[in-house]
C-alpha positions in Angstrom: 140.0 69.2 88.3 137.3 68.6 90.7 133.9 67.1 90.2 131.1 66.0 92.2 130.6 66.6 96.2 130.4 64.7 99.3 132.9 60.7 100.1 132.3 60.3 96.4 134.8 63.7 94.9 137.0 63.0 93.4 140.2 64.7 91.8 141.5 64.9 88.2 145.4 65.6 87.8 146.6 65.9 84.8 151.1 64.7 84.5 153.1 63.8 81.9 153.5 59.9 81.5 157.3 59.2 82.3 159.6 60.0 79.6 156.9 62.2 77.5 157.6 65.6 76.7 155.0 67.8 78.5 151.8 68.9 76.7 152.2 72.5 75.1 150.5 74.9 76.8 147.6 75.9 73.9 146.6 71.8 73.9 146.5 72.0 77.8 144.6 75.1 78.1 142.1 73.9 75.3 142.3 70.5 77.5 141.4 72.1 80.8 138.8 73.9 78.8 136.9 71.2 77.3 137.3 69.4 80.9 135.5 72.6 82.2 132.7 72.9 79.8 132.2 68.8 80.4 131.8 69.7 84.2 129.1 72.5 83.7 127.3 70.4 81.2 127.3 67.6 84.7 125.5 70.1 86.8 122.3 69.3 87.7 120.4 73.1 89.3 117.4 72.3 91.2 115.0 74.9 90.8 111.4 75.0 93.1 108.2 74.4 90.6 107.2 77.3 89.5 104.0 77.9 91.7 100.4 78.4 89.3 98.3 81.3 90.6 94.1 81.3 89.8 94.5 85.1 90.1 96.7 87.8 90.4 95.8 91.3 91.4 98.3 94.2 90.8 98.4 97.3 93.7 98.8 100.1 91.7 97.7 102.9 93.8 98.6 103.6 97.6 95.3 105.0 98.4 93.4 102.9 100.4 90.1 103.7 98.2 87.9 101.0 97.9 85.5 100.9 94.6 85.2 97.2 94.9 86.9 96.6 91.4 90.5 95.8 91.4 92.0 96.7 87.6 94.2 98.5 85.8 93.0 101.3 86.1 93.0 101.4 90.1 93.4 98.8 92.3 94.4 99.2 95.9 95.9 97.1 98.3 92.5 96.6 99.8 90.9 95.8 97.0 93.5 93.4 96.0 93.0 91.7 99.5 88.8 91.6 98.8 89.4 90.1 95.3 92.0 87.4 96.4 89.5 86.6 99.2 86.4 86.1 96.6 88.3 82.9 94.9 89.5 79.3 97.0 92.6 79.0 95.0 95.8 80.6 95.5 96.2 83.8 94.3 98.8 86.3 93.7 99.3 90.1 94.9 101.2 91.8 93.4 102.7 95.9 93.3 103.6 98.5 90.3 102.9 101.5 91.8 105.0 103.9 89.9 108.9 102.7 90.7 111.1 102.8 93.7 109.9 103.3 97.1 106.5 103.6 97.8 104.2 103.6 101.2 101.0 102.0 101.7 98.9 103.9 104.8 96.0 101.8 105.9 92.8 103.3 107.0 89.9 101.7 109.0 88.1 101.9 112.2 86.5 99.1 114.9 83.6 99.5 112.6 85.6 98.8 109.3 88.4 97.3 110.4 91.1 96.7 106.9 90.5 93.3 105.8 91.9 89.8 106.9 93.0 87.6 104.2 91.1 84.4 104.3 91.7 82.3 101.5 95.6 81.5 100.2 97.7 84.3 98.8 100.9 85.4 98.0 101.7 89.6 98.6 104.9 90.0 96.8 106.2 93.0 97.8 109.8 92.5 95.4 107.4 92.3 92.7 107.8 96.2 92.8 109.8 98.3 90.3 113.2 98.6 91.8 113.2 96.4 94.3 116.8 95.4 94.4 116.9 92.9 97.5 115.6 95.6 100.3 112.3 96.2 99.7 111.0 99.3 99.0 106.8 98.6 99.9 106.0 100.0 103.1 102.9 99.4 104.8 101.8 101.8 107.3 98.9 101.0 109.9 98.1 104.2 110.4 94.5 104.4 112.1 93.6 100.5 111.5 93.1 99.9 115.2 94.1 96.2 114.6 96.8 94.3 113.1 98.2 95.5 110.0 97.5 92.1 108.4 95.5 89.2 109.4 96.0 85.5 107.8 93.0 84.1 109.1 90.1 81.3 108.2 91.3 79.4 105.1 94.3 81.7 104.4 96.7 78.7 105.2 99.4 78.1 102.6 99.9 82.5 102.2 103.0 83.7 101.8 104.2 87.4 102.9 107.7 88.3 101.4 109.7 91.7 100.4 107.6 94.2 102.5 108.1 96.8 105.4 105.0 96.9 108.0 105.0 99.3 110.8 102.9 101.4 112.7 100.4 99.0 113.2 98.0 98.9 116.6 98.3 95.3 117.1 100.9 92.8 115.3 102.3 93.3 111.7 100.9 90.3 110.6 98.5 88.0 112.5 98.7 84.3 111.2 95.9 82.3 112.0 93.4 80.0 110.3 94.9 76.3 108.6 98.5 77.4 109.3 101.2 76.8 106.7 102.1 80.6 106.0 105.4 81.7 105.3 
């Protein structure tokens, strides 16, 4: 019965002393059992912190509308990047548009170009009903003559994760500013 890792393993073996009768088979099975549950209760998971948000702003729309207000009612990816950008702290993005696959197709011209992110923010594109470890939020570039998304100014610390981006002018993402995206 094995426990522990690395030089310091080591190996249980269970034998009958000389000249005992061996161990019926219900005492060693409840034996090896008990042994087993003893193990699991030894294990030790490490799990990351979980990480505290200021904000979080869910994308429930794939329009790229922008009202200025990002809320349940309507709140597009754009606006979800203008709110993030409004606090210091960390925020969170986040998607429930519908379920399943969805795709985002961003607008904007050299006059309006789509928004760079500029403070810290996570965009979680798994967040999205049905994600099942492919993801399933697309982001399009469309006519956004620049790069689809832009880490830039304070932004450092953002983290991108569970999201397709094509179709973009420039880059998929453009990571600038204090660094320390992921």
């Amino acid at each position: 019965f094995p426990w522990g890792d690395g030089p310091a393993c080591r190996m249980l073996t269970l034998s009958p002393a000389a000249g005992s009768r061996p161990m019926p088979t219900k005492r060693l099975i409840l034996l090896a059992a008990v042994l087993a549950a003893w193990a699991l209760s030894q294990t030790v998971v490490s799990r990351p912190p979980a990480t505290a948000f200021a904000a979080s702003f869910t994308v429930n729309s794939t329009n790229d509308a922008n009202d200025t207000v990002c809320n349940a009612t309507h709140c597009s990816l754009r606006e979800a990047i203008n709110a993030a950008n409004a606090t210091a702290a960390l925020d969170q993005i986040t998607f429930a548009i519908g379920t399943g696959q969805q795709t985002i197709v961003l607008s904007g011209t050299n006059e309006a170009l789509y928004p760079a992110i500029t403070q810290p923010v996570t965009i979680d594109g798994t967040s999205q009903p049905g994600f099942a470890g492919t993801p399933i939020i697309e982001i399009d570039g469309g006519s956004n003559p620049a790069s689809c998304l832009r880490l830039q100014g304070s932004s450092g610390g953002s983290t991108v994760k569970g999201l397709v981006i094509n179709n973009c002018q420039g880059n998929g993402i453009t990571a600038g500013g204090s660094g320390g995206h992921t």
